[in-house]
C-alpha positions in Angstrom: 81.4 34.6 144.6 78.8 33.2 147.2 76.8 35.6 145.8 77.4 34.7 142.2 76.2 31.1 143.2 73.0 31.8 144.6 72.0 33.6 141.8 73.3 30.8 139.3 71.9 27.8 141.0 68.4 28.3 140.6 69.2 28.9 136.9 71.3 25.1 136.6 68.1 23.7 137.8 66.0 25.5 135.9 67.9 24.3 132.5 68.0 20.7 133.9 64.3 20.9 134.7 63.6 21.8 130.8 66.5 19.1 129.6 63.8 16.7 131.6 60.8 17.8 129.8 62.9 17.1 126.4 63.5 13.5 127.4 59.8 12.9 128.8 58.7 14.4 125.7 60.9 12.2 123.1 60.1 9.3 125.3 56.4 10.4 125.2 56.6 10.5 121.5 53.8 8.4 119.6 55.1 6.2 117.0 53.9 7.0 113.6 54.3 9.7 111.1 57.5 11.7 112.1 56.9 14.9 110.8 53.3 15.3 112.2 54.7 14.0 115.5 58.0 16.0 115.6 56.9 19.1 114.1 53.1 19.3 115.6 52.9 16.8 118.6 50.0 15.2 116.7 47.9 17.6 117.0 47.0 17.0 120.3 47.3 20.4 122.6 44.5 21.5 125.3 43.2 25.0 126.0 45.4 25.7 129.2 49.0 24.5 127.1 47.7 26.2 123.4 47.3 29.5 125.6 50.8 29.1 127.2 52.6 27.8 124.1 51.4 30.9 121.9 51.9 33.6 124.9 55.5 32.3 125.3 56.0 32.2 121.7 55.7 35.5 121.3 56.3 36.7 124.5 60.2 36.5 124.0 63.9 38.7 124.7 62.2 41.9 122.9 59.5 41.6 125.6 61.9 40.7 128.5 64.9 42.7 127.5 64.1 45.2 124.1 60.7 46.1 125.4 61.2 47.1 129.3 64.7 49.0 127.8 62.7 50.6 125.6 60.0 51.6 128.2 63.1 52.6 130.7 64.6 54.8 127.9 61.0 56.2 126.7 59.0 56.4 129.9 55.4 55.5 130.8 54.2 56.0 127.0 56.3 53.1 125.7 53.8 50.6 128.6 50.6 52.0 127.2 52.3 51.7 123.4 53.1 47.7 124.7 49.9 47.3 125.7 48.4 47.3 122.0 49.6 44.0 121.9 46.9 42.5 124.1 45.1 41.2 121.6 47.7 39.0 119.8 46.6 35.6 121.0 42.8 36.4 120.6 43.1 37.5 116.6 45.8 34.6 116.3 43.1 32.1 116.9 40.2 34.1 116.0 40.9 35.0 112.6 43.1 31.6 111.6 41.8 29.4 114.4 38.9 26.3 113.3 39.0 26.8 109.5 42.7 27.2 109.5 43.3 23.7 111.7 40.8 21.9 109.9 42.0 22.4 106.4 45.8 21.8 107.7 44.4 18.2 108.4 42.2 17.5 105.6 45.8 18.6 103.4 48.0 16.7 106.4 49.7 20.0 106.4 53.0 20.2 108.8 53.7 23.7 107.9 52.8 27.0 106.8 54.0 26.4 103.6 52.6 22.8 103.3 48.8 25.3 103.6 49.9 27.8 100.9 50.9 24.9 98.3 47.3 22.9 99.0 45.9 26.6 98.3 47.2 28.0 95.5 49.2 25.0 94.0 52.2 26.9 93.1 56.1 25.5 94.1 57.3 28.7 93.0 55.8 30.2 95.6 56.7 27.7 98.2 60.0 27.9 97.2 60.5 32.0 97.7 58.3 31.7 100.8 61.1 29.2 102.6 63.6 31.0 101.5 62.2 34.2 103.4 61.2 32.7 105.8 64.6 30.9 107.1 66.2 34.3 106.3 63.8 36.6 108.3 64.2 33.5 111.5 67.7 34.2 111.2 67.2 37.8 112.7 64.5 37.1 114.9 66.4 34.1 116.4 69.6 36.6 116.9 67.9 39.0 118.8 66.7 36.0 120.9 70.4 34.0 121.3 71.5 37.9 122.3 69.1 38.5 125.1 70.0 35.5 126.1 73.6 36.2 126.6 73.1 39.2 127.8 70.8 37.9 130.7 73.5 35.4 132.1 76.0 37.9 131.6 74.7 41.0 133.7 72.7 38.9 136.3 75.2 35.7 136.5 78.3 37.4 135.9 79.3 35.2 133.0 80.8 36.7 130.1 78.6 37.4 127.2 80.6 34.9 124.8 80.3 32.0 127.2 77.3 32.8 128.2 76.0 32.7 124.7 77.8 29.4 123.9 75.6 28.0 127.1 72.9 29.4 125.6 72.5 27.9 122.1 74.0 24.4 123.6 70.9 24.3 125.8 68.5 25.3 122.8 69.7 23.1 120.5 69.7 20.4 123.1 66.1 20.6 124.1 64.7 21.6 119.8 66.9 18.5 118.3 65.6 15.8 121.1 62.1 17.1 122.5 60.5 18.7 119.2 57.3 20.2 119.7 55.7 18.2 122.4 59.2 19.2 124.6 58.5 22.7 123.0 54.5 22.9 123.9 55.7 21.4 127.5 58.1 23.7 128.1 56.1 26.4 126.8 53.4 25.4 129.5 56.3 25.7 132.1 57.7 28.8 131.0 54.2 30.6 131.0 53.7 30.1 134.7 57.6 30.9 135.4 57.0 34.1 133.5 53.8 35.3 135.1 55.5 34.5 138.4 59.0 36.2 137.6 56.4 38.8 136.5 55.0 39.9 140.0 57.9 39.1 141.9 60.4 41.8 140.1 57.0 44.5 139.6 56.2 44.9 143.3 60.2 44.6 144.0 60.9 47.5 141.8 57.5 49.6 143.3 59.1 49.1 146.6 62.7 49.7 145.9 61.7 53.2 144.6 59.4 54.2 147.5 56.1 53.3 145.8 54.5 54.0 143.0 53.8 57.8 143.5 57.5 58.3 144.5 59.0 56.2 141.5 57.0 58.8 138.9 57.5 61.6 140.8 61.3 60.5 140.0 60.6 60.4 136.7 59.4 63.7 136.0 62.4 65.3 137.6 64.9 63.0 135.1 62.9 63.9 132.6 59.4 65.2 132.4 58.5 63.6 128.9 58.8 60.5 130.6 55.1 60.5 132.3 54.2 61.9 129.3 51.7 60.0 126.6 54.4 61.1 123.6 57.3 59.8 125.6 60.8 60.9 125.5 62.1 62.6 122.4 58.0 62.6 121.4 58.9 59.5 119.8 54.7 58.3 120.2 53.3 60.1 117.4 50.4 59.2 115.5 51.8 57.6 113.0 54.1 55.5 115.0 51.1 54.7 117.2 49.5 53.2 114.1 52.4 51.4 112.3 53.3 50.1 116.2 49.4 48.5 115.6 50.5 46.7 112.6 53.3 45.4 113.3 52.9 43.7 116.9 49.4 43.0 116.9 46.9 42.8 113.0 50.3 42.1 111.6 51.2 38.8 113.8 48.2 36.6 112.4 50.8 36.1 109.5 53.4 35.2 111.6 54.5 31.5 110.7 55.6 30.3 114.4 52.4 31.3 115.1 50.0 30.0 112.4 51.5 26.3 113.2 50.7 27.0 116.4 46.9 27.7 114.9 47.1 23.9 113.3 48.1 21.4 116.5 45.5 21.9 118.7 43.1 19.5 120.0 39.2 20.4 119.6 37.6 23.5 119.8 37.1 23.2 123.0 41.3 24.0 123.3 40.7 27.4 120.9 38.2 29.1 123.0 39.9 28.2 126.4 43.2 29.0 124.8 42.0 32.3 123.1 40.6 33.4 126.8 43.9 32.4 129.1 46.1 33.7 126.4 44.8 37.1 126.2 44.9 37.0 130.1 48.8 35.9 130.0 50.1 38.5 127.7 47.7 41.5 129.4 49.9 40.6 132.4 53.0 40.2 131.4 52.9 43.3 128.8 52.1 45.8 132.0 54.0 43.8 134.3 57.4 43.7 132.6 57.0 46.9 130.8 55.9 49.0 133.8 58.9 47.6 135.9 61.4 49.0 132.9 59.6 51.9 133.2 59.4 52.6 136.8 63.1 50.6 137.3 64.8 54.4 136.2 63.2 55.6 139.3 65.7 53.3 141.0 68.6 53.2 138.5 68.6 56.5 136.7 72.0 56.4 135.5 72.2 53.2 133.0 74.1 53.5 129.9 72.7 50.4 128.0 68.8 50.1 128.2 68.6 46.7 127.5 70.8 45.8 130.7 67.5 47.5 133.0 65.9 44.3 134.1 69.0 42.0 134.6 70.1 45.1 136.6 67.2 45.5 138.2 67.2 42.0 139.3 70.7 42.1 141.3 69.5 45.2 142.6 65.9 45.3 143.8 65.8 40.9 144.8 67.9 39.0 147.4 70.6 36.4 145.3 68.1 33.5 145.4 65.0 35.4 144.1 67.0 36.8 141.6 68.2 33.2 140.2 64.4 32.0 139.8 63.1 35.4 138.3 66.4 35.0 135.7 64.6 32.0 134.6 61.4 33.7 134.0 63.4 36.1 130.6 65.2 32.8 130.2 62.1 31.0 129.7 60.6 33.5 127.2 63.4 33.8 125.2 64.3 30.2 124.9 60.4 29.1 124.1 60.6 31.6 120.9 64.3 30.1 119.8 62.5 26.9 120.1 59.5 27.7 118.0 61.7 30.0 115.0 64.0 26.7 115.1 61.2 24.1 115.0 59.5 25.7 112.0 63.0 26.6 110.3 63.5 23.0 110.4 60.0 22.2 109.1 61.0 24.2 106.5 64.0 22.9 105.5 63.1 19.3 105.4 59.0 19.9 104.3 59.3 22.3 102.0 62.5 22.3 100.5 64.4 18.5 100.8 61.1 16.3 100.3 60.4 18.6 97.3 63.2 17.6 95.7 62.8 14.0 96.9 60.1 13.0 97.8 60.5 9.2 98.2 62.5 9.9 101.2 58.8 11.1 102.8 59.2 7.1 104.7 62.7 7.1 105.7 62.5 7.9 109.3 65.9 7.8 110.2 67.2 9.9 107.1 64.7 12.6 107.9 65.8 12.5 111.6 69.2 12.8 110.7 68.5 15.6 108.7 66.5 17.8 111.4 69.1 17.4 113.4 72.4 18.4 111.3 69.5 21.4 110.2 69.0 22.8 114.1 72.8 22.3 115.0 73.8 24.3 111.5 71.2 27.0 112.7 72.6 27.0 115.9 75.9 27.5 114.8 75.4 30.6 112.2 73.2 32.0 114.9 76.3 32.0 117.3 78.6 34.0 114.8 75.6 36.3 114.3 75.1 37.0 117.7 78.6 37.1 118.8 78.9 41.6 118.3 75.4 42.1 119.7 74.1 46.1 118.9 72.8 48.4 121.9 68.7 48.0 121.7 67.6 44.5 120.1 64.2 45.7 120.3 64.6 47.5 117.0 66.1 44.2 115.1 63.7 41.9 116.7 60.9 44.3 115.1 62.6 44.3 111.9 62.3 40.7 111.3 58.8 40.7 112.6 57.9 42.9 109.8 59.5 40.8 107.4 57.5 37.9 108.2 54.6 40.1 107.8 55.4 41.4 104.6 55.8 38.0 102.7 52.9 35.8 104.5 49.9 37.9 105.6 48.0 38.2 102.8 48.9 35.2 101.2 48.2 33.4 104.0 44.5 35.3 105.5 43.2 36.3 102.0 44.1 32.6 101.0 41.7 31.4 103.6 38.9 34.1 103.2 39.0 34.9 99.7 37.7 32.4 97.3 39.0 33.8 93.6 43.0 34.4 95.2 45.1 32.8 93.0 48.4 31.3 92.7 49.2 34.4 90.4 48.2 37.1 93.4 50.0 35.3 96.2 53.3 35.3 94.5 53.2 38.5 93.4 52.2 39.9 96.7 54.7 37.9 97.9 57.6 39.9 95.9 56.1 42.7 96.7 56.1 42.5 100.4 59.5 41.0 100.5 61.1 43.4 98.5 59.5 47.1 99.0 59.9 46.2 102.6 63.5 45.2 102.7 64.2 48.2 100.7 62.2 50.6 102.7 63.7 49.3 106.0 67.1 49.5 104.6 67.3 52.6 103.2 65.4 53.7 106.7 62.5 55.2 104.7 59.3 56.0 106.4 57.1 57.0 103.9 54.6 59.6 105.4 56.2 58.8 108.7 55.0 55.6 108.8 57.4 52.0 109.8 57.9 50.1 106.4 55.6 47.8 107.0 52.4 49.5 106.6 53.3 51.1 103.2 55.0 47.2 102.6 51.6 45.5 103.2 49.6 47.8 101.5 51.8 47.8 98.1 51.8 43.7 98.8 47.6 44.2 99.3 47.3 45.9 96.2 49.6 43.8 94.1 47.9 40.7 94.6 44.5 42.0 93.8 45.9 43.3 90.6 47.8 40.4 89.8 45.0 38.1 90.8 43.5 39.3 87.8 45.5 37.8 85.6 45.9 34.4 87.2 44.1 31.1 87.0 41.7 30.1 89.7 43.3 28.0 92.0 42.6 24.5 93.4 40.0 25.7 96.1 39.8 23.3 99.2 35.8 23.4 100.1 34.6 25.1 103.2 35.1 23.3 106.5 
């Protein structure tokens, strides 16, 4: 029991120290126009907090949990396979980046969607887009309420259920008061809890199994495969190396948690400092977490549940206290990505669908308060029942609504910005196409050529929008920033 307590202590004052942020930040809040405020912070992030806010964004429970389970279960090929995603925050910024931010305010865009609209000029295509997009969050945000659980459950000793009720109370706690300043704050936090978590369980796990020669040594007499490039089962092939590229790295400028991200910045000062730190943030915490799933088999060889390796680990490898802080370093990834799929969500809700369909309601602060709020607790609620019979690897759902994402918004969204004939007519077809040849493909478990669905997905949505932009009107085209 004593033991139980050191390891849960740290983790109550972690959660109080982000329920802190969430009242600084609504108490912080600049009076004005709500939904720039709420859902962007008014635009007002620097270098060091963009870089933090977007590395923790995506940095979340696949990356904690899925990703080092899937290293411990693979071997040494599944780090160097995690290690194409590197570049996420560099092309995020670098292909969206200054053109992207500075059309969002010329069009006093708050979302994603509010950008495709001043593009193309098409409701329709607003419409289907929010629709997929609250559908697709749905998964991701499972995958995340999930890790969560699991976390409190194998290093706190709380059981999953409860655990995950604590969970979503805490989330919806710190997205419904805070909004995205809280969010960007405790992104900022997070980041350096995670690079620090990072270190401390990587050099625990290295020690605990004798070193670093002795760990793959250990390795190669569970299973040889397991130093090798192909991994386990050969599951690295070519083709999986390449559809692996599009999904978690080209694929993830069309990511809409991370476009808005693209949109609230400061200068462009804050893109070129954040473009740097951020690549620097995920380079170490893609080896570091990866490498100690990897290695931790070294020192427990015997695990039936992959996904349980770096809770494990943590009880095993770190005295009771050290283990409490490093919990809230997983904790801290997985609840910044919650926050940010149920900040946008709610952007989406009340942005693209409700002042839609009534606009003069645009004014009424109060009403469009009350409204975010019943949206993130509804949210929360279905994402409790979804979570509540969790499957054995998340890793493979959390990619699967990554993909989805993909699928409906990266063309639309990139060729939208770069290509000045796309129409209205091309982005809604593409679209359909993405959204529906992928959710096929992926649930009929179809790999056409071998390849994930989303690279045959995104090149049938590629192709259908330049034919159907043949047939469409020019859209209204916003001049070049």
């Amino acid at each position: 029991m004593t033991r139980q307590l050191e390891v849960i202590l740290p983790l109550l004052g972690y959660l109080l120290l982000v329920a802190g942020l969430s009242l600084y930040a609504m108490r912080k809040r600049r009076e004005g126009n709500f939904l720039n405020e709420y859902f962007l912070g008014g635009r007002s992030m620097g270098g060091f907090v963009l870089a933090m806010t977007l590395a923790a964004t995506y940095i979340s429970a696949s990356s904690f949990i899925g990703g080092p389970g899937a290293a411990y279960k693979y071997g040494l090929g599944w780090v160097l396979l995690a290690m194409i995603q590197v570049p996420t925050v560099w092309l995020s910024l670098g292909v969206l980046g200054k053109k992207f931010a500075i059309l969002a305010r010329r069009y006093n865009a708050v979302t994603l969607n509010d950008m495709l609209y001043a593009r193309y000029g098409s409701t329709l295509l607003v419409w289907l887009a929010s629709l997929s997009l609250l559908v697709a969050f749905i998964g991701a945000m499972t995958v995340q309420f999930i890790g969560g659980a699991r976390l409190l459950e194998t290093a706190a000793g709380i059981p999953y259920n409860t655990g995950l009720l604590i969970f979503g109370v805490t989330i919806a706690f710190y997205t419904a008061f805070g909004g995205f300043r809280a969010s960007v704050l405790n992104d900022a936090m997070q980041g350096l809890v995670m690079l620090a978590g990072t270190f401390l369980l990587l050099f625990a796990v290295i020690h605990a199994a004798g070193g670093t020669g002795q760990a793959i040594a250990k390795l190669q007499q569970i299973n040889p495969q397991l130093i090798a490039p192909g991994g386990a089962d050969n599951i690295i092939t070519p083709t999986f190396l390449g559809s692996f590229i599009i999904l978690v790295c080209f694929g993830v400028i069309g990511l809409p948690h991370t476009a808005v991200r693209c949109i609230s910045y400061k200068d462009s000062k804050a893109v070129h400092r954040g473009m740097f730190l951020g690549t620097i943030v995920v380079s170490v915490l893609m080896l570091g977490m990866h490498l100690a799933g990897a290695l931790g088999r070294a020192v427990l060889p015997d695990l039936k549940v992959p996904d349980l390796v770096i809770p494990t680990l943590m009880l095993e490898v770190l005295p009771p206290w050290a283990a409490g802080v490093f919990l809230a370093a997983p904790m801290a990834a997985i609840m910044s990505s919650v926050n940010a799929h149920l900040l946008q969500s709610s952007a989406t809700i009340i942005k693209d669908l409700y002042l839609r369909i009534a606009p003069q309601h645009a004014a009424n602060e109060k009403r469009l308060k009350r409204i975010s709020g019943m949206a993130t607790l509804l949210q929360g609620i279905l994402l409790l029942l979804a979570a509540w019979r969790p499957p054995e690897m998340i890793i493979w759902l959390n990619l699967l609504s990554f993909g989805g994402l993909e699928a409906v918004f990266l063309w639309p969204l990139v060729l939208g910005l770069y290509w000045q004939n796309a129409n209205a007519a091309g982005a809604l077809a593409s679209l359909i196409a993405g959204a529906v040849s992928y959710t096929l493909l992926a649930s009929f478990n179809l790999q056409l050529w071998g390849f994930h669905p989303i690279v045959p997905s995104l090149a049938f949505s590629l192709l259908t929008f330049i034919i159907a932009n043949r047939f469409g009107r020019a859209a209204p085209q916003p001049s070049a920033p």
